[in-house]
MDTraj code that builds the backbone (N, CA, C; nanometers):
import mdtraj as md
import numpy as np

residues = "UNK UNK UNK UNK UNK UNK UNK UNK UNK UNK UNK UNK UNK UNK UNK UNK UNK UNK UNK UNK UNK UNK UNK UNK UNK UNK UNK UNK UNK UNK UNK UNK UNK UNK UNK UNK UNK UNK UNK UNK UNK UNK UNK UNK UNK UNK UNK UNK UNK UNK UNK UNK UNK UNK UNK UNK UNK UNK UNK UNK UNK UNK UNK UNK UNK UNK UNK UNK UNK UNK UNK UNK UNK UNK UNK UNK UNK UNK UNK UNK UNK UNK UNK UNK UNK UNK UNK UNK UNK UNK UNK UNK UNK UNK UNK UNK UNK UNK UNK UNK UNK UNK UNK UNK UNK UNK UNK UNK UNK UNK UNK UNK UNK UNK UNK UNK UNK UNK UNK UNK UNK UNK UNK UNK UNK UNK UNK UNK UNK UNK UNK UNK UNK UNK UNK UNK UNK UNK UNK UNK UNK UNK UNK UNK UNK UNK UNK UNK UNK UNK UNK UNK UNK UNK".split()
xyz = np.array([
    [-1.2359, -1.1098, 0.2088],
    [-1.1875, -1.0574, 0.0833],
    [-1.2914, -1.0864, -0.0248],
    [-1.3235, -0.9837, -0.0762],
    [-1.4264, -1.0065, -0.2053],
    [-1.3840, -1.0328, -0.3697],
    [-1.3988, -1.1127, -0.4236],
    [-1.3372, -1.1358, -0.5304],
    [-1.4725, -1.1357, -0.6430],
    [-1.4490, -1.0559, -0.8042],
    [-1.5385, -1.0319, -0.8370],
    [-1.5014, -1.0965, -0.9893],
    [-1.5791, -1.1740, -1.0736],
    [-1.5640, -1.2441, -1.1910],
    [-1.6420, -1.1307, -1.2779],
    [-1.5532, -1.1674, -1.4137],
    [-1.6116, -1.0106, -1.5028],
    [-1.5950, -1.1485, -1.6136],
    [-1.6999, -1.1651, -1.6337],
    [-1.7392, -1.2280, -1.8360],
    [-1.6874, -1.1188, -1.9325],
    [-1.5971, -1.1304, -2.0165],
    [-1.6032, -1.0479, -2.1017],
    [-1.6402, -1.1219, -2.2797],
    [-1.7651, -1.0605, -2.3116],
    [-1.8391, -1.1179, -2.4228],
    [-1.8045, -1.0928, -2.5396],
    [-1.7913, -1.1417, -2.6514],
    [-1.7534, -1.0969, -2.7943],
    [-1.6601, -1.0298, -2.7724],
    [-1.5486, -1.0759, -2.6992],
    [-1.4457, -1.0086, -2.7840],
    [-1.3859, -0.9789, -2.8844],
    [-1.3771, -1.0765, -3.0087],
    [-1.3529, -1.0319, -3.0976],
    [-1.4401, -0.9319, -3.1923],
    [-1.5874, -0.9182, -3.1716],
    [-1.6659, -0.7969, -3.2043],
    [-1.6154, -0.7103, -3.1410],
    [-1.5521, -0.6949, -3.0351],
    [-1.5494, -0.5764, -2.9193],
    [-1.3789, -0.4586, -3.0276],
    [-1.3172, -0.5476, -3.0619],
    [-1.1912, -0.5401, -3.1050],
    [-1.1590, -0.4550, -3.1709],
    [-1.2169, -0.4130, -3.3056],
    [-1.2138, -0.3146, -3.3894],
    [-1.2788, -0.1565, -3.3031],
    [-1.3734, -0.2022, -3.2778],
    [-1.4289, -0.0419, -3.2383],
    [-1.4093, 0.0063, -3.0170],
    [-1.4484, -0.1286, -2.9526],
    [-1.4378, -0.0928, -2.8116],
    [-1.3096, -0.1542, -2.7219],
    [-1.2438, -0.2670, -2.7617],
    [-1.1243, -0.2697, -2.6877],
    [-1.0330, -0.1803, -2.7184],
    [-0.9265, -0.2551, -2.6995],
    [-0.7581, -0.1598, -2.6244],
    [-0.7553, -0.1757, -2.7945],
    [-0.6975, -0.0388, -2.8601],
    [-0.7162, -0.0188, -2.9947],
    [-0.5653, 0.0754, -2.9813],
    [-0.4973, 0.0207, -3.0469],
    [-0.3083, 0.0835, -3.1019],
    [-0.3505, 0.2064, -3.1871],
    [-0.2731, 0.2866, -3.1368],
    [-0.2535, 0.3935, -3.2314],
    [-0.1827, 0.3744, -3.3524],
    [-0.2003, 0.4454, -3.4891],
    [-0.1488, 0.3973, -3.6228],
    [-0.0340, 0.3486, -3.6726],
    [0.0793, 0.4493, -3.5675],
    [0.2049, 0.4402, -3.5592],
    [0.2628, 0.2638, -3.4603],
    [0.1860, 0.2960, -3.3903],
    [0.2034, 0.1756, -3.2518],
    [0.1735, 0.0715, -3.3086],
    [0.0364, 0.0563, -3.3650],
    [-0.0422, -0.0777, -3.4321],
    [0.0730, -0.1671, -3.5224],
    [0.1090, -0.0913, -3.5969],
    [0.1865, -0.1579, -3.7109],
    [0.3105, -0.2503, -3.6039],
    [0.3684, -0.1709, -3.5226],
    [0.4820, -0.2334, -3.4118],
    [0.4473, -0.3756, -3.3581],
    [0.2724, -0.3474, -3.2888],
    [0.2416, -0.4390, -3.2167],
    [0.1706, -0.5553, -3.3390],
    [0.1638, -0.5677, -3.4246],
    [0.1456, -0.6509, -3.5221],
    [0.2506, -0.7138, -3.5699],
    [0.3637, -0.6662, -3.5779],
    [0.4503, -0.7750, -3.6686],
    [0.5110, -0.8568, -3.5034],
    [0.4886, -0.7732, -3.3512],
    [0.5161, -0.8834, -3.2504],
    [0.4078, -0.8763, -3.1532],
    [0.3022, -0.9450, -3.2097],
    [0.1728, -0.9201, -3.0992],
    [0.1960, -1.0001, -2.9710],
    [0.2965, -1.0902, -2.9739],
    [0.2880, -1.1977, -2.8403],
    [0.3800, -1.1490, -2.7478],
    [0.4299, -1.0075, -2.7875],
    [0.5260, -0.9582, -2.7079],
    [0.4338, -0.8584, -2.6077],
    [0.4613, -0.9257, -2.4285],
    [0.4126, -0.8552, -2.3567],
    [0.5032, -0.7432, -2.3039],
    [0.3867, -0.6784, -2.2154],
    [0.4072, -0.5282, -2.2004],
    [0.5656, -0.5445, -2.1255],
    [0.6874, -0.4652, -2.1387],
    [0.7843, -0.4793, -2.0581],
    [0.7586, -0.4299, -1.9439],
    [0.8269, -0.5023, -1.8430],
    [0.8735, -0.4631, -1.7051],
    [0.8059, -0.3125, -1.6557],
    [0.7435, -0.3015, -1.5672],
    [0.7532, -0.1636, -1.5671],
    [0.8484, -0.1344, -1.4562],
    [0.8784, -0.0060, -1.4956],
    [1.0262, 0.0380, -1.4078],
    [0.9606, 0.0681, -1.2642],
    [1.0565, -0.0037, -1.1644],
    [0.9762, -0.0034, -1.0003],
    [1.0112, 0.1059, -0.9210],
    [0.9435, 0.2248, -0.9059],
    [0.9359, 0.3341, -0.8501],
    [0.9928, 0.3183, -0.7160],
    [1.0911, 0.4261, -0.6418],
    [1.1749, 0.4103, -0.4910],
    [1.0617, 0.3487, -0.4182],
    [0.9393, 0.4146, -0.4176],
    [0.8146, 0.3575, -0.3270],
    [0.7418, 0.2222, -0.3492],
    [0.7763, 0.1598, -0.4364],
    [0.7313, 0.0183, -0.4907],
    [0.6896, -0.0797, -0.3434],
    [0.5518, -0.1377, -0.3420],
    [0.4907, -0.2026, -0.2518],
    [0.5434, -0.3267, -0.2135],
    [0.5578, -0.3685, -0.1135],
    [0.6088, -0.4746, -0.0778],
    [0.5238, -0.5995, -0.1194],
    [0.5671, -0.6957, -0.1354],
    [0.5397, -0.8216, -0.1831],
    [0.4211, -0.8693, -0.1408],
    [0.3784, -0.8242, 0.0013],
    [0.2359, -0.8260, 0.0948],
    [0.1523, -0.7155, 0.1158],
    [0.1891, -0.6677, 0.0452],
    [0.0874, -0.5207, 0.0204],
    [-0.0509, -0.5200, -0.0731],
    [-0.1552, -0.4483, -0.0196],
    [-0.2914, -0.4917, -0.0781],
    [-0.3406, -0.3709, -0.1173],
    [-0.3944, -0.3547, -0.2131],
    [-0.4592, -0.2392, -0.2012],
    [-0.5982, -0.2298, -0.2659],
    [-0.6681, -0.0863, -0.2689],
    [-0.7887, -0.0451, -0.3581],
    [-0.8012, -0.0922, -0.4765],
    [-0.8832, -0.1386, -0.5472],
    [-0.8804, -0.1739, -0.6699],
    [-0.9835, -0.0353, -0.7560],
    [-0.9490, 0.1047, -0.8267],
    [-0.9851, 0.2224, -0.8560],
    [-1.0517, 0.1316, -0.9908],
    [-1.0006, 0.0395, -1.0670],
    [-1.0137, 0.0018, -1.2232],
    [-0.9484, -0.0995, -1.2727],
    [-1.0193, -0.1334, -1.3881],
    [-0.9404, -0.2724, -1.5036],
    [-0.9742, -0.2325, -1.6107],
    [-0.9031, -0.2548, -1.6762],
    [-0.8999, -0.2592, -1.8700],
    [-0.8466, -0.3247, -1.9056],
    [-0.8949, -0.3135, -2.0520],
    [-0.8500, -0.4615, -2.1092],
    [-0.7617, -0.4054, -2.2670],
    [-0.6335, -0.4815, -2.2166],
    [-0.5873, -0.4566, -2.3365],
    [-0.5741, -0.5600, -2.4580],
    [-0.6823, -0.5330, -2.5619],
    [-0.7022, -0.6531, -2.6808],
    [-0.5773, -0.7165, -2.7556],
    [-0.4950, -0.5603, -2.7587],
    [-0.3780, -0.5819, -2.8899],
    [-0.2700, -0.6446, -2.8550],
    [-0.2664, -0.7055, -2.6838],
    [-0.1494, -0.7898, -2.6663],
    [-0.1560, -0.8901, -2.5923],
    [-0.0671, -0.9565, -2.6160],
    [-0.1114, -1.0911, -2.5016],
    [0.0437, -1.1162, -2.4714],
    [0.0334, -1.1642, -2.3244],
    [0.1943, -1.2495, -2.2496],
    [0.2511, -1.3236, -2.3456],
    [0.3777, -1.3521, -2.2645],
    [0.4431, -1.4629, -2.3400],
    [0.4076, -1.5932, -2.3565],
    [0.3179, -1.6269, -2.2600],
    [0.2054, -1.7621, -2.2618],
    [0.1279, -1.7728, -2.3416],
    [0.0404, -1.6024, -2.3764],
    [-0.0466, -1.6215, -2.4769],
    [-0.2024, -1.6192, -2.4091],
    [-0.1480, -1.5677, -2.2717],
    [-0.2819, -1.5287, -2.1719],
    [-0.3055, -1.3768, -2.2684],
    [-0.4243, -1.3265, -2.2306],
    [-0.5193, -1.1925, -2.2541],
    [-0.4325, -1.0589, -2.1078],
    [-0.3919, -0.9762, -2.1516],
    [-0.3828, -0.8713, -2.0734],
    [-0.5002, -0.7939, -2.0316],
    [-0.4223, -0.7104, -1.9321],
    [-0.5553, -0.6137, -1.8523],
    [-0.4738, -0.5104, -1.7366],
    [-0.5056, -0.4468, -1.7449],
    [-0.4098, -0.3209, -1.6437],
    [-0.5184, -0.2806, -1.5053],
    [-0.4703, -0.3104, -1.4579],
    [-0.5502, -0.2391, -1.2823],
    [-0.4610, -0.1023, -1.2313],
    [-0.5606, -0.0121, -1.2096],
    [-0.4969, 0.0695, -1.1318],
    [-0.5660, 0.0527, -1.0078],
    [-0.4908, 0.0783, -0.8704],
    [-0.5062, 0.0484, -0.6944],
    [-0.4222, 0.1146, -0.6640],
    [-0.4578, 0.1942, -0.5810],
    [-0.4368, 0.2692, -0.3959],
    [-0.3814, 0.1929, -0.3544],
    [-0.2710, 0.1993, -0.2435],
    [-0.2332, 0.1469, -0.0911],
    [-0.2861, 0.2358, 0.0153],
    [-0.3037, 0.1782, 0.1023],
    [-0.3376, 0.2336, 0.2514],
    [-0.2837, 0.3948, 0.2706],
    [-0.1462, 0.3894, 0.2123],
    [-0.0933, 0.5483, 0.2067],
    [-0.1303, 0.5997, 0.0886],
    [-0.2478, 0.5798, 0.0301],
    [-0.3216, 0.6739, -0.0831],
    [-0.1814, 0.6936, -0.1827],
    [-0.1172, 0.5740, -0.2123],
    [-0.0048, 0.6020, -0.3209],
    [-0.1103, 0.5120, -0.4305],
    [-0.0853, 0.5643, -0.5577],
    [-0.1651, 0.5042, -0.6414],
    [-0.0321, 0.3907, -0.7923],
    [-0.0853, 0.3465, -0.8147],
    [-0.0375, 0.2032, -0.9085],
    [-0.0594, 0.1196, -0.9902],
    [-0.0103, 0.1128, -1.1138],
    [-0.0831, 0.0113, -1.2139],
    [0.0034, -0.0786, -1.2191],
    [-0.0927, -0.1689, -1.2476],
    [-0.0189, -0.3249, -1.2810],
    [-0.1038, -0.4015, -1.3721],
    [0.0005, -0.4916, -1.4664],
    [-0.0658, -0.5611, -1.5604],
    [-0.0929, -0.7129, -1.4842],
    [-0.2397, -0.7581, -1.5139],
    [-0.2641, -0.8666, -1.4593],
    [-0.3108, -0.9797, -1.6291],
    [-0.2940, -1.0819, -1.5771],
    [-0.3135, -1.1593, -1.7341],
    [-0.4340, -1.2792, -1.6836],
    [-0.5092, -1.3279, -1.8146],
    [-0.5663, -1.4039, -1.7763],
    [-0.6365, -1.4510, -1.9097],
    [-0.7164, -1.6025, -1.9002],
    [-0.7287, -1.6715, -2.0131],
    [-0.8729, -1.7380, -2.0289],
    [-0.8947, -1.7083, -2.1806],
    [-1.0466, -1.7205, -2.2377],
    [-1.0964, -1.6067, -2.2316],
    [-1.2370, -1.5833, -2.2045],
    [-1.3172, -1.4636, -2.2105],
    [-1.3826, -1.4288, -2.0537],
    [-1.3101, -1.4626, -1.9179],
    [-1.3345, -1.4423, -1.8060],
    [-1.2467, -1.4195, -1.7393],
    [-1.2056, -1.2939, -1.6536],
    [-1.1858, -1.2872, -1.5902],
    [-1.1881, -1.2145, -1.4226],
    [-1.1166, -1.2727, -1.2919],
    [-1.1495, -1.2802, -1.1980],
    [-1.0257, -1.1537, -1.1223],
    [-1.0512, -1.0671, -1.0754],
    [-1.0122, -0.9587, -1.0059],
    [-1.0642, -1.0143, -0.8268],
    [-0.9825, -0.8945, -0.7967],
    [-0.9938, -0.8800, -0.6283],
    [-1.0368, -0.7756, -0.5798],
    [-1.1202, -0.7174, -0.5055],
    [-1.1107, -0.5964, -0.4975],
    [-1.0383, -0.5394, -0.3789],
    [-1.0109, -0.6325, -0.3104],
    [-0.8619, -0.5552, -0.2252],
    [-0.7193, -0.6412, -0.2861],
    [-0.7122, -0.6108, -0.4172],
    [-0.5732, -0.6762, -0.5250],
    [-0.4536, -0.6763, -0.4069],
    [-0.3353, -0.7866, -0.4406],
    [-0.2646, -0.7564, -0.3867],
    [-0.1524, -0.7124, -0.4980],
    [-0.1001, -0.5507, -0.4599],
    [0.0088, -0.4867, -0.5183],
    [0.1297, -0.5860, -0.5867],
    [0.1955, -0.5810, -0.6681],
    [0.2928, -0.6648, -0.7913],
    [0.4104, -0.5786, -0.7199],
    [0.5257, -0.6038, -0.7057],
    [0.6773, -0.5476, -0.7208],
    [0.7194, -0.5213, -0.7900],
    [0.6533, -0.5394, -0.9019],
    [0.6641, -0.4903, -1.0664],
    [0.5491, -0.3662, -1.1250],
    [0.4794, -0.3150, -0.9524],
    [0.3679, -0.2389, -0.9894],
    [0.4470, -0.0715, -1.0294],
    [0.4037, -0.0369, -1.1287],
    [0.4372, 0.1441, -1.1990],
    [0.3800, 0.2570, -1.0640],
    [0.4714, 0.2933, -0.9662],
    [0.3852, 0.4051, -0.9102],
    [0.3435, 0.5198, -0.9878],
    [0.2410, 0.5672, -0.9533],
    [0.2282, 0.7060, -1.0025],
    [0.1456, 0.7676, -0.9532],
    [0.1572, 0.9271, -0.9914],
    [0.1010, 1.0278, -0.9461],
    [0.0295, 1.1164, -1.0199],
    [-0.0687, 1.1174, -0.9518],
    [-0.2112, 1.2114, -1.0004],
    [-0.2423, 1.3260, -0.9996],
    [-0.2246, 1.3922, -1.1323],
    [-0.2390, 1.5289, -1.1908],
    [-0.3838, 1.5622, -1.2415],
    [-0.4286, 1.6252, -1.1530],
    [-0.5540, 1.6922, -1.2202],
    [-0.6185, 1.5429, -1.2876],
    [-0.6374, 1.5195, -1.3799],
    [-0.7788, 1.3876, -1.4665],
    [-0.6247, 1.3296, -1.4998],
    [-0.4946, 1.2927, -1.4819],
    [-0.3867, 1.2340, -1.5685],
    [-0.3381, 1.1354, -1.4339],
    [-0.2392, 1.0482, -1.4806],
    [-0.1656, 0.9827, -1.3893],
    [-0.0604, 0.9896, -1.4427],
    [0.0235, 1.0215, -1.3669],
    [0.1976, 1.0203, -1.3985],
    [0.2842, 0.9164, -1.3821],
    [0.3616, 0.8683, -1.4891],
    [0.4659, 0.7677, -1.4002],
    [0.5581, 0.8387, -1.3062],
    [0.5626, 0.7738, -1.1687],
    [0.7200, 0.8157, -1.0942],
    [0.8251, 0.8185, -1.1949],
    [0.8241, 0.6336, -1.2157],
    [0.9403, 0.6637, -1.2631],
    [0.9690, 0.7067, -1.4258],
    [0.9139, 0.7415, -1.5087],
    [0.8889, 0.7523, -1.6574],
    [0.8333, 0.9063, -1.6639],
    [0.8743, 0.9983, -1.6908],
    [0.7846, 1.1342, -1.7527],
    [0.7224, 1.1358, -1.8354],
    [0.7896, 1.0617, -1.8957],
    [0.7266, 1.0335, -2.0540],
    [0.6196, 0.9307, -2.0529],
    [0.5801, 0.8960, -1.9446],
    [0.4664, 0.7933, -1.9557],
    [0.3683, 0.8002, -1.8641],
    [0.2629, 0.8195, -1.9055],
    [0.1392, 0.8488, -1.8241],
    [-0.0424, 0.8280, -1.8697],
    [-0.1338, 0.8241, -1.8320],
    [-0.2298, 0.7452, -1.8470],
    [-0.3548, 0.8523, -1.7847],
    [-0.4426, 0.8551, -1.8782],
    [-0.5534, 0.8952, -1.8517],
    [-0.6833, 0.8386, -1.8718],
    [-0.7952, 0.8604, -1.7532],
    [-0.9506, 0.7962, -1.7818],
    [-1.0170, 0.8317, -1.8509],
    [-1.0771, 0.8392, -1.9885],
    [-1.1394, 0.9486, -2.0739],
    [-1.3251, 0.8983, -1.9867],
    [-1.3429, 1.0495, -1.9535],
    [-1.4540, 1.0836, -1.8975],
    [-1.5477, 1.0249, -1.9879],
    [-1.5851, 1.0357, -2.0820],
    [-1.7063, 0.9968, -2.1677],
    [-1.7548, 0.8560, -2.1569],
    [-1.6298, 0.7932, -2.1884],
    [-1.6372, 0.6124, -2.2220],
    [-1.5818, 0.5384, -2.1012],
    [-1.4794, 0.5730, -2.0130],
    [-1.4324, 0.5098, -1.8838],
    [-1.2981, 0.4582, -1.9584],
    [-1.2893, 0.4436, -2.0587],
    [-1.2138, 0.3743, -2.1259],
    [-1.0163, 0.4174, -2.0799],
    [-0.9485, 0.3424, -2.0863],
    [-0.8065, 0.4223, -2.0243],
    [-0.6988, 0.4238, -2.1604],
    [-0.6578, 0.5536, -2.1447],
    [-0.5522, 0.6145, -2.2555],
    [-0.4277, 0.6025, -2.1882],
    [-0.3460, 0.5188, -2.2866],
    [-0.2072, 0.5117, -2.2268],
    [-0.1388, 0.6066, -2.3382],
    [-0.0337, 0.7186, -2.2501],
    [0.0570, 0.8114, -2.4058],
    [0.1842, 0.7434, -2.3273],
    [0.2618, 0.7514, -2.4012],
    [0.4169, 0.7977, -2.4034],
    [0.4612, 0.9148, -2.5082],
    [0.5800, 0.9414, -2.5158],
    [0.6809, 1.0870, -2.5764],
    [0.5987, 1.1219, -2.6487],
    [0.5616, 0.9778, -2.7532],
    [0.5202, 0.9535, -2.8999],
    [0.3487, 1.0228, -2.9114],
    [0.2952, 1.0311, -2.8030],
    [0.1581, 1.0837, -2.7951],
    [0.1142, 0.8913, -2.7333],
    [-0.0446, 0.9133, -2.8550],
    [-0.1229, 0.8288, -2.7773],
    [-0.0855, 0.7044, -2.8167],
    [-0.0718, 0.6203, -2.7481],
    [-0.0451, 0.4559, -2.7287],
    [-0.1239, 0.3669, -2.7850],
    [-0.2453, 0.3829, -2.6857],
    [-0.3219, 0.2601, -2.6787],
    [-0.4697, 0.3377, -2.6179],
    [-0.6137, 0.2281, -2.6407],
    [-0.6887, 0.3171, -2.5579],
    [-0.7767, 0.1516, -2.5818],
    [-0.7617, 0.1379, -2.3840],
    [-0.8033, 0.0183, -2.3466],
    [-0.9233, 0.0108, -2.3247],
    [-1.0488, -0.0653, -2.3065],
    [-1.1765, -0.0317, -2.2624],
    [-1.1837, -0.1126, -2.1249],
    [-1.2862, -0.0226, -2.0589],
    [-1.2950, -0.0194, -1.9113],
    [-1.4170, -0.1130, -1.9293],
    [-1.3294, -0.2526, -1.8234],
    [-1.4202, -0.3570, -1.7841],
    [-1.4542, -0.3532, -1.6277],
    [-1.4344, -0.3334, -1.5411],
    [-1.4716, -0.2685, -1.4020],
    [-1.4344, -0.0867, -1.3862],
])
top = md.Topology()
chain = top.add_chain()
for i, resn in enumerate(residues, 1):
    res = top.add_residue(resn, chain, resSeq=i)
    for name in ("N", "CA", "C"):
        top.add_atom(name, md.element.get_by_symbol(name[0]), res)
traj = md.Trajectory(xyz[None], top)
C-alpha cells in the first residue's frame, strides 16, 4: 500500500485567492459557525462496506471549515473495484497532510454518479460537484448554485 504525504504551504496566503473560497451568500453562513463541520453525508443504497478500498481520483482542501475538533478538512473523491465513484471528507492537522492511494472507503462515503465533466449525488439531486478544467480546483453547488470552490492538492 502506498501512502503519499502532501505539505501544504502558506496556507493562510493560499486563503483569500487559492483555497476552498465560500460563495457570498454561503461565506457569511460559514462565518458566524466556522467550526461547524460538513454534515453527514446521506449514505447512498450502494454505500461501501466498512473494508472496502478504493482509487484515490483526488483531494482538496477545504480552507473555510474545520471539524468539530478543529482538525483542517479535505474531500477525496475514489473508485471501488466496481468503478462506483465517492467522496468523502477526510480531516487532518497543521499544514500536512497524509493520504492513501488505495484510501479505504468511509460508510459515511456520498456515492455518485458521473455526468459528462459533473458528479452527481445518488442520494441528493440537488448536490453535485465539478473539476474545473483550468485550475483542478473542485466546485461544490447545491439548489442554491455555487458552494464552495476547494483547491486541488493531489
Amino acid at each position: 500500500m502506498h501512502i503519499k504525504a502532501i505539505t501544504i504551504l502558506g496556507l493562510a496566503a493560499l486563503a483569500s485567492t487559492t483555497a476552498c473560497n465560500q460563495s457570498s451568500t454561503k461565506q457569511e453562513q460559514h462565518k458566524a459557525d466556522s467550526t461547524t463541520a460538513p454534515a453527514a453525508a446521506p449514505v447512498a443504497q450502494s454505500a461501501p462496506t466498512s473494508s472496502e478500498t478504493g482509487h484515490l481520483l483526488g483531494v482538496w482542501y477545504d480552507e473555510a471549515i474545520k471539524s468539530p475538533d478543529g482538525q483542517n478538512v479535505a474531500y477525496e473523491i475514489v473508485s471501488n473495484k466496481d468503478k462506483q465513484i465517492f467522496i468523502q471528507v477526510i480531516t487532518f492537522t497543521g499544514t500536512s497532510i497524509t493520504v492513501n492511494d488505495i484510501p479505504p472507503i468511509s460508510a459515511t462515503a456520498t456515492a455518485l454518479k458521473k455526468t459528462g465533466d459533473m458528479y452527481m449525488s445518488k442520494a441528493n439531486a440537488n448536490e453535485y460537484y465539478k473539476v474545473d478544467k483550468k485550475t483542478g480546483d473542485l466546485l461544490i453547488y447545491d439548489q442554491s448554485g455555487l458552494v464552495a470552490t476547494c483547491k486541488k492538492i493531489l
